[in-house]
N, C-alpha and C positions, 0 to 999 in steps of 0.2 A: 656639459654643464647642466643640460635643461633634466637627464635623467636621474642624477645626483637629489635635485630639490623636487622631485616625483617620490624616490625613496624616502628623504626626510619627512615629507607631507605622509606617507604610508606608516612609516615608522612612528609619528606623532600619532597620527592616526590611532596606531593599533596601542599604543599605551594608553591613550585613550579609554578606550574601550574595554582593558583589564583593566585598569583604573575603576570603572562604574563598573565592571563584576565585581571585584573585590570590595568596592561599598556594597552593592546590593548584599553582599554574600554575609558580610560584616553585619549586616542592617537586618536581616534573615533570621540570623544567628543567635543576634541579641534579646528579638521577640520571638524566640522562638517559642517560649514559655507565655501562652495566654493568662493563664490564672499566676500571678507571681504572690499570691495569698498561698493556694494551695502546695505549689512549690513549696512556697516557706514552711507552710507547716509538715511536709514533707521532711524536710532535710531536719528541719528540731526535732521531729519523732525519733529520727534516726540519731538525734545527737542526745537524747532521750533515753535512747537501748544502753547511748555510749555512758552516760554518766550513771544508769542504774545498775550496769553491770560493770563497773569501777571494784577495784581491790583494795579494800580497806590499806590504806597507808600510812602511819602515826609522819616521822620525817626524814627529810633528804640532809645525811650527815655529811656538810662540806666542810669537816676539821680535817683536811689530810696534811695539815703542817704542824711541822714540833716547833715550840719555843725552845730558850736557852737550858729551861728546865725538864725540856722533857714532856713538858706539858701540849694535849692537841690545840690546835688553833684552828679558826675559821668561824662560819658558821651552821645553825641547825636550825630547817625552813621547814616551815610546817607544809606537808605534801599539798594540804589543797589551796594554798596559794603561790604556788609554784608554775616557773614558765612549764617545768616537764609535763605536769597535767596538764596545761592548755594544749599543749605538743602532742600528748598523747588522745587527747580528744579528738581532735582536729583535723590530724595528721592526715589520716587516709576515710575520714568522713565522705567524702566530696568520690571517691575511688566507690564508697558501699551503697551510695547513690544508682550506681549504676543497675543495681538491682529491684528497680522501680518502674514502673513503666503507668503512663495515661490510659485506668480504665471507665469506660463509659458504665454511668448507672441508671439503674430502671428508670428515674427521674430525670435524666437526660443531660445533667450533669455528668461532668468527668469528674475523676478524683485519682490521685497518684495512691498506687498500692504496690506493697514489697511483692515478688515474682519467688517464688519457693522454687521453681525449676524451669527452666526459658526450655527445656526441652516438651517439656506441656503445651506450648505456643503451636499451632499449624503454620507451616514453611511462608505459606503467604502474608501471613498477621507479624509473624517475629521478625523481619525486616524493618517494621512500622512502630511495634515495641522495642527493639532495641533503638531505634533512632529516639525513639520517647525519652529511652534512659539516657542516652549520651546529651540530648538537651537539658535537663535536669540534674544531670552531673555536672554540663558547662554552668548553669544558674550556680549550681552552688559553690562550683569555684569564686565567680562573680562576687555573690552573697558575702561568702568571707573576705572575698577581697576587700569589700566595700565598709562591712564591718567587725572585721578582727579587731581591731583595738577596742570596743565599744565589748563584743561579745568576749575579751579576756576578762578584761574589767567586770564584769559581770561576771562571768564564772568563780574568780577570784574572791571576789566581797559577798555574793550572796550566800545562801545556801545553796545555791541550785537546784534545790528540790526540782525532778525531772516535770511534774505538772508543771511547773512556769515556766519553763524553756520557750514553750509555741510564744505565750505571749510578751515575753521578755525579747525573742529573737523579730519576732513578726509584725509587733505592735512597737513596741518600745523602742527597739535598737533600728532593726530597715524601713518598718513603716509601711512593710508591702500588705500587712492587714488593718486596716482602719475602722475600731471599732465606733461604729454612732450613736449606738443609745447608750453607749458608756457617757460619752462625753456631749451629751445633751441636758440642757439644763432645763432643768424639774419647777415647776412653776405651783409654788404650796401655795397661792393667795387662791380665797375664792370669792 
């Protein structure tokens, strides 16, 4: 009997103990991304390329039914307010992320920049840049996750003119840029 409740005590034990890896790892994971500013404006650059190089679409003809006369039925949705556009945005956004990686500049900030060829990288450094991208591409799964519905609706109703994207996604919608001298109040009395 006595080695039966040795194992159970070893067995509680060791779940245990994956247990707090898999937080820590969970926990790792989610900070992985120090600047979630520059991230952001990261991922809207790139959703940025996606809405400027969009193909002009008048609309999505969903009349594929006949009436008694013969006549189409349904409806005709103007393309840019359409799920298929948000779909097509969006879709593999988060996938072209991967092509980015954390680089350090003269001023000692970091800044996310697109990689034109990871075979540029020296064998030591591309280990460290690729882990940069696949952090970055986890964020922006996150990001959307957090706010797709907010960023449809937005795409939807505005223009979208690609300048407002950063501050539309980053300030507006996630909040991961916080502008302060915007929203400081101006004090005209003298």
């Amino acid at each position: 009997m006595e080695p039966r409740r040795a194992i159970h005590r070893r067995s509680g034990a060791l779940l245990l103990l994956l247990a707090a890896v898999f937080a820590a790892a969970a926990g790792a994971s989610a900070s992985a991304i120090g600047d979630k500013c520059a991230a952001c404006k990261a991922v809207a650059a790139e959703l940025e390329i996606g809405i400027s190089s969009e193909k002009p679409r008048n609309h999505l003809d969903l009349r594929n039914r006949l009436n008694s006369k013969g006549q189409r039925e349904g409806k005709v949705i103007d393309y840019r307010v359409s799920e298929l556009r948000i779909v097509e945005l969006l879709d593999d956004l988060c996938d072209k992320m991967q092509d980015y990686t954390l680089q350090k500049l003269e001023s000692g900030e970091k800044e996310w920049v697109k990689v034109p060829s990871w075979s540029s990288f020296q064998t030591d450094k591309k280990a460290a840049a690729r882990a940069h991208s696949k952090n970055l591409s986890s964020y922006c799964g996150r990001l959307l996750e957090e706010t797709e519905d907010e960023l449809a609706e937005w795409i939807k109703t505005s223009s979208a003119e690609s300048a407002d994207v950063s501050q539309a996604l980053c300030q507006d919608i996630s909040k991961h840029c916080q502008s302060t001298s915007a929203t400081a109040p101006v004090d005209d009395e003298l």
